[in-house]
N, C-alpha and C positions, 0 to 999 in steps of 0.2 A: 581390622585389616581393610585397606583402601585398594577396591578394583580398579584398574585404569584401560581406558577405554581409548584408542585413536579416534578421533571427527574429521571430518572437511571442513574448510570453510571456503566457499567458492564465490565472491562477489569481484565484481568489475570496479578497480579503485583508479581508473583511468579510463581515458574516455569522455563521451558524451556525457554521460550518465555516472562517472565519476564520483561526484560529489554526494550519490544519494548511496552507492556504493562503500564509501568512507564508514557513510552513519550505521546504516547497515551492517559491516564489518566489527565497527565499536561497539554494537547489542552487541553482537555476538562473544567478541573477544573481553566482552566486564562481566560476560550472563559466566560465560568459561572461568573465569578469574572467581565468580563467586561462589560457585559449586564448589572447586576446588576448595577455597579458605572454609568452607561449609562442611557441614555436619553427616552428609549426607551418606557419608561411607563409599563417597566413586569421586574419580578423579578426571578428566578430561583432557587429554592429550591433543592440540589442532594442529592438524597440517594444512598450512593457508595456501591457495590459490590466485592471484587474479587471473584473470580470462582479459581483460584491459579494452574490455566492450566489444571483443570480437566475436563473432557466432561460434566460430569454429575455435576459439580459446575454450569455450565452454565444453563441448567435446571430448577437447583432448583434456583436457583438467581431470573432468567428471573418470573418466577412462581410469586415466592415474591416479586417482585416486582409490577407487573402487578395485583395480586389480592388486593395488599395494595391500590390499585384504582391510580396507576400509568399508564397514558400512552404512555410515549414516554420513552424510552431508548437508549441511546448511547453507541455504545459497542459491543464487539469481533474482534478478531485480525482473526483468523482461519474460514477459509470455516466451517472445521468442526464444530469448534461450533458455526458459522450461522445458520446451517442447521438444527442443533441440535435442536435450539429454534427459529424457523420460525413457525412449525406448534402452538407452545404456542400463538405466539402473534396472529395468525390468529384464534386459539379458543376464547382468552380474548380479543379480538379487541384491542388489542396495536400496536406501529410502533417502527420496531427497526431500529436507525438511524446507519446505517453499516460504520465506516469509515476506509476500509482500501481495497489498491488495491487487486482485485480477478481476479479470471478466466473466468467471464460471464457465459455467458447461462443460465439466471435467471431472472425473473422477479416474485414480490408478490406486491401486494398491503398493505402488511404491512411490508416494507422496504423501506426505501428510501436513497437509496448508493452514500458517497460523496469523494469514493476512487476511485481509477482506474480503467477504464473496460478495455476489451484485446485489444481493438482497441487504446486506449490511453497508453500502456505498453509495451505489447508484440509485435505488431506489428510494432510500430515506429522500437526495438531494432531489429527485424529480418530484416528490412529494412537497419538499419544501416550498421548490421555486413554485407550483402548481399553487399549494396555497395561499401563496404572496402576488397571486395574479399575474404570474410571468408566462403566456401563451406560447411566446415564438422562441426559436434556438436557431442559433448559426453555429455549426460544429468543424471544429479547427482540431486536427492530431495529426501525429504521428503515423505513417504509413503500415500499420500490423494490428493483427489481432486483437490487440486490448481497447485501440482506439475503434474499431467496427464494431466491436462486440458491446459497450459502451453507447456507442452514438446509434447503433439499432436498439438497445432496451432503453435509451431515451427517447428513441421517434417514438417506438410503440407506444410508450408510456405517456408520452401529449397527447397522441391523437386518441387517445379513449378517455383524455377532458378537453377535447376540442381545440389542443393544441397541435405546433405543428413544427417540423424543423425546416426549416427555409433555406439550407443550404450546407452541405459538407466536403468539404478541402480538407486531401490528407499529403504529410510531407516527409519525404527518405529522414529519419532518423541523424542527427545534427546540423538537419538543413537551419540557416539563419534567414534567408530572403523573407520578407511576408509582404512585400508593398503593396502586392497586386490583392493576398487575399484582407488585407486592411483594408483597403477602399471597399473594396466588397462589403463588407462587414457594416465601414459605414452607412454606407448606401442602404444596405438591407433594414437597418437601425431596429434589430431585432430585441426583443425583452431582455437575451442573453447572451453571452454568448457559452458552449459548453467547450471549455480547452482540455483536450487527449493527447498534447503535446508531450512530450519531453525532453527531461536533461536542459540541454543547451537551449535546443530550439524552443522549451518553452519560457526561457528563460528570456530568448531574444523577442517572442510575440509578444509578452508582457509589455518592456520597454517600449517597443514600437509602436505598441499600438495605443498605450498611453501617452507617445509624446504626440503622434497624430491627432489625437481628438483635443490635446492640447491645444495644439496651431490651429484647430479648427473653436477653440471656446467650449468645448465640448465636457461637461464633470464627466470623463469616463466611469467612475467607481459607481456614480447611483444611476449614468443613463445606459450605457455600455455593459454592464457588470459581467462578469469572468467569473465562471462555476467552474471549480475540477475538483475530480476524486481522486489526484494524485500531488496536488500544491501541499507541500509538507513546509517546514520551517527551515533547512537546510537551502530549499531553493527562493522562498521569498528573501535570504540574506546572499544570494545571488543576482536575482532581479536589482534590488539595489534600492535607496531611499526614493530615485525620482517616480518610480513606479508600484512600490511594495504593499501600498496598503487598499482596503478594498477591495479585496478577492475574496471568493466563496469557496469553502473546500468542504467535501466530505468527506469523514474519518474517524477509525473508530478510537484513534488517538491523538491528542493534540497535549506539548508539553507544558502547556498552561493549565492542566487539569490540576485544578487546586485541593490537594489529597495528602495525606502523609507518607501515602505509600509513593504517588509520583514523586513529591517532594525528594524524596529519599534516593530516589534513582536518581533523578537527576542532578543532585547533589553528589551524587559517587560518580558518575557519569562525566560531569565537569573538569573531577577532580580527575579522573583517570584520562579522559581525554580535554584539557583544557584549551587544545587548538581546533575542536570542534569536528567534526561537524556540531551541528545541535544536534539534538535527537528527536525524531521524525514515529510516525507513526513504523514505516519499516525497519526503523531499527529498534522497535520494540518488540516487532512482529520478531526480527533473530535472534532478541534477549531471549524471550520468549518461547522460541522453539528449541535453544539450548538449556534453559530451565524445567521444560517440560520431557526433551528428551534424558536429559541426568535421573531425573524423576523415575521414567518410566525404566531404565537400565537398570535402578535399584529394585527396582516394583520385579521386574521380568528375572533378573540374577543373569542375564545373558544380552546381547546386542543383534542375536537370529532377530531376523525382521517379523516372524508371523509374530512370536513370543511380543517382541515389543511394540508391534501395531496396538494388538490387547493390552498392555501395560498402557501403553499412552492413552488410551480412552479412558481408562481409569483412573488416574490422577487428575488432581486440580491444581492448577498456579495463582497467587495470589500475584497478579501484574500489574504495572503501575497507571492500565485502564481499569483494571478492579480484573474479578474473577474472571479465567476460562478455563474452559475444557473444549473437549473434543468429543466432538460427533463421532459415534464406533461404526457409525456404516455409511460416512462419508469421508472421514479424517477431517475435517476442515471445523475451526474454534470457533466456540460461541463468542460475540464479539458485542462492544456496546457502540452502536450509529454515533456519530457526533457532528454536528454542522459549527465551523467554525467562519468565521472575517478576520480577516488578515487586517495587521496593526501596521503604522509606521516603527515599533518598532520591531518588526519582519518576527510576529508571533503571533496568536490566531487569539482572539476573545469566542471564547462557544459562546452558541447564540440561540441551542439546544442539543437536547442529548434524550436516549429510550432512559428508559425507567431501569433497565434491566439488561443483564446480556441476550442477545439475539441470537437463536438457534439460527447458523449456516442455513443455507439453501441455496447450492452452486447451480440448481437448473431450473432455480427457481418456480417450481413445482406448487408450491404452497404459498408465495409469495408474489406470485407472474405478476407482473404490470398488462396482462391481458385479463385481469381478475377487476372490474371495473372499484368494487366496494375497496378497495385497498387504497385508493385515491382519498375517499371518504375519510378511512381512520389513521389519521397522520401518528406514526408510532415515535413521535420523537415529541419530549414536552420542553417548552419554552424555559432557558434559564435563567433566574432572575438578574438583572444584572447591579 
């Protein structure tokens, strides 16, 4: 006999932010599609959402769903609209399953996050660029949370190897202007620059800021170069050929990871959505948390949140970045670092990866970039190429 279960699915497929929203929604709805055709004995029923990148969509979404006598949702791309509808599921006892890298320093009991924490993202990449002798950062985001929280665990993190950030400009969420902080940037002619942009807007400082150093003679890719811990393959086929290639991204998923198990997703994944998006590290992150949630439903015999907080720590998923689980007294998945370079053809060649999955650590506790010796043992080994 097959239980069936209602989900949410809550992502912004319009919008800024759009495009990363898409990919995100296709984990979700092939992870759905697969359980079902599976073995598993539970069936998954979604009631889909967009919010269409509005704060206040998420809200009311999050609300309606939850009162329809829904308790698990998957879904939000933005800190912001986490936060927004964090206190809803903690008045209506719902769990929202968060799958997309953030900035940490968070923990609820009605979240259970199968994105990246800063120890798995931001910290491998300040590690890297540190030991490629990149001293200075100009930091360029998005006006909220993710980009502060980000561009403060990178200052920390230079200045205790004697580097330093030279400068940060943040921007309203679909802003496209940058002329002003492009010259800046120039002028600075910093080792890097670190982008917290997104959606649109980072789509438009790419462009711009590579035709700029153009008319100036300038190889932006090796003199300029562009680090982010949110450049996924959806948006470098946004950016577009005149600017795509030569960026640094960290991630604990990139769909060039050459595997049978990625193979394999992304081969059903084409087939199921053949007009794309690609698939991004966050839409593996929502395969993923509906993989892991089927799992833990069967494990639990019920969808009560204490019951499957515990179920969910206890199962494992084989994912097509390799194995995770879940931290039982954080929620948040063990994940494996990846530093990739964006290609002209708007895909990433890793350029290293950890050895192993990386226990979470959202407050960075055990991992701080105030810990000087962690500069020392770069946890990510060079991939042959």
């Amino acid at each position: 006999m097959t239980d069936r279960h209602c989900i949410g699915i809550l992502f912004s497929t319009a919008g800024p932010y759009g495009l990363v929203g898409r990919a995100m929604q296709n984990g979700a709805v092939l992870a759905v599609e697969e359980v079902n055709a599976g073995s598993l004995g539970v069936a998954l029923v979604p009631e889909v959402i967009d919010p269409k990148g509005e704060i206040t969509g998420y809200a009311v979404g999050a609300e309606q769903l939850l009162r329809a006598g829904i308790r698990h949702v998957v879904g939000c791309y933005t800190s912001s609209s986490r936060k927004e509808i964090i206190p809803i599921f903690e008045k209506l006892d719902g769990i929202l399953w968060y799958p997309s890298h953030y900035e940490g320093f968070e923990t609820s009991e009605n979240v259970i996050y199968t994105g990246a924490s800063p120890n798995q993202h931001i910290v491998p990449l300040a590690q890297h660029l540190l030991a490629r002798g990149n001293r200075t950062a100009f930091c360029v985001g998005s006006n909220y949370i993710w980009a502060w929280e980000n561009n403060r665990i990178l200052r920390e993190t230079m200045s205790l190897s004697g580097g330093r950030v030279v400068a940060e400009r943040y921007f309203a969420i679909g802003e496209t202007e940058f002329g002003q902080v492009i010259e800046a940037v120039i002028a600075a002619r910093p080792d890097f620059v670190f982008n917290t942009l997104i959606g649109s807007s980072a789509y438009r400082f790419f462009q711009e800021l590579r035709r700029a150093c153009r008319e100036r003679g300038i190889d932006q890719a090796r003199e300029l170069p562009v680090a982010s811990c949110s450049l996924a393959e959806p948006e470098l086929e946004a950016i577009g050929p005149e600017a795509v290639d030569g960026h640094i991204s960290s991630s604990v998923y990139f769909s060039s990871i050459d595997t049978h198990r990625n193979r394999a997703f992304t081969d059903a994944y084409a087939a199921r959505f053949p007009g794309g998006p690609t698939p991004s590290a966050d839409t593996e992150a929502a395969y993923i948390a509906v993989h892991i949630l089927a799992r833990a439903l069967v494990r639990a015999g019920t969808d009560e949140i204490v019951a499957l907080r515990r179920a969910a720590s206890e199962v494992a998923f084989e994912s097509p970045q390799g194995a995770v689980r879940l931290d039982e007294t954080t929620l948040h998945a063990a994940l494996t670092p990846r530093i990739g370079l964006s290609t002209a053809a708007a895909r990433f060649t890793i350029l290293a990866e950890a050895p192993a999955p990386v226990a979470p650590d959202p407050y960075l506790v055990r991992s701080a970039p105030r810990i000087a010796p962690v500069l020392r043992r770069p946890s990510l080994r060079v991939v042959p190429s």
